[in-house]
NUVEXBA-52190 format. One record per residue (C-alpha): residue in one letter; x, y, z. Coordinates in steps of 0.02 Angstrom, whole numbers. Each point is the difference from the previous one (the first is absolute). Example, Ala and Ser with C-alpha at 12.3 -4.5 7.8 and 13.67 -1.06 7.14 Angstrom:
  type    east   north      up
     a     615    -225     390
     s      69     172     -33
//
This chain:
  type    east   north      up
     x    -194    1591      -6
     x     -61    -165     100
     x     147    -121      39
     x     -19    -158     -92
     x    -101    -154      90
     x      77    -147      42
     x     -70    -174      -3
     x      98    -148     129
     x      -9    -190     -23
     x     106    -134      58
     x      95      -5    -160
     x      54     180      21
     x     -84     207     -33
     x     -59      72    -166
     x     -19     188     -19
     x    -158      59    -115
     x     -29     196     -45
     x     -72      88    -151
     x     167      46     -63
     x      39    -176     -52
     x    -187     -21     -61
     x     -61    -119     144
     x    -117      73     120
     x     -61    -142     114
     x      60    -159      80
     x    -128     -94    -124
     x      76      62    -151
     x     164     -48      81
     x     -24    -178      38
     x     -87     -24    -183
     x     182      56     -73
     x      81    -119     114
     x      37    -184     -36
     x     -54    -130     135
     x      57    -163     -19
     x     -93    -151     106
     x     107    -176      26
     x      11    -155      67
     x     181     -65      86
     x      30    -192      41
     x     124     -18     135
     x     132    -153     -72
     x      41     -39     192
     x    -177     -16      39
     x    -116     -13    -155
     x    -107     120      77
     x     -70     147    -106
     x      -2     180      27
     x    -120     138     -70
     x      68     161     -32
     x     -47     174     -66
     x     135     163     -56
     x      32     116    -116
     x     187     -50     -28
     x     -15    -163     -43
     x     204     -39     -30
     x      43      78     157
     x    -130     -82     119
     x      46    -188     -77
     x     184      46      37
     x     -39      63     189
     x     -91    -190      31
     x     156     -80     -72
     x     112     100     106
     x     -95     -16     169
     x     -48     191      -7
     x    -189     -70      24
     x     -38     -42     194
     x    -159    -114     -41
     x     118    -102    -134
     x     174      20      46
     x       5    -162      81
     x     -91    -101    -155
     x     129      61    -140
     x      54     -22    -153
     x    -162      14     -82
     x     -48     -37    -187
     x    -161      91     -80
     x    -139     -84     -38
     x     -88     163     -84
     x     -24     182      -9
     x    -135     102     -64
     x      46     184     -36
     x    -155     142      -2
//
């Protein structure tokens, strides 16, 4: 019995084996949602593009200051997301 794979990304590790049906990273990332958006900053106006696959969690980390390239520009308001 093969240990089960693991696949790494900045927004944390997903495990694939044929027990639970998935048998590559492809298959893997087609069952996950990615979500695309765009940020304005309200102390700047300036806008930032971002990509995850936790959308809730990720707008909440720029609004707290959890994000080194924005922590400086929050709060933020969304201008869109577009989910895959």
């Amino acid at each position: 019995m093969s240990m089960p794979k693991t696949v790494r990304g900045h927004e944390g590790t997903q495990r694939f084996s044929a027990s639970n049906g998935i048998n590559s990273p492809s298959q893997l990332l087609r069952l996950m949602s990615h979500y695309v958006y765009v940020l304005e900053s309200d102390a700047d106006s300036e806008k930032y593009v971002g990509c995850t696959n936790n959308f809730k969690r990720r707008i909440d980390d720029h609004n707290r200051g959890k994000v080194f390239s924005t922590k400086l520009r929050k709060p933020f308001k969304l201008i869109i997301c577009l989910k895959s």
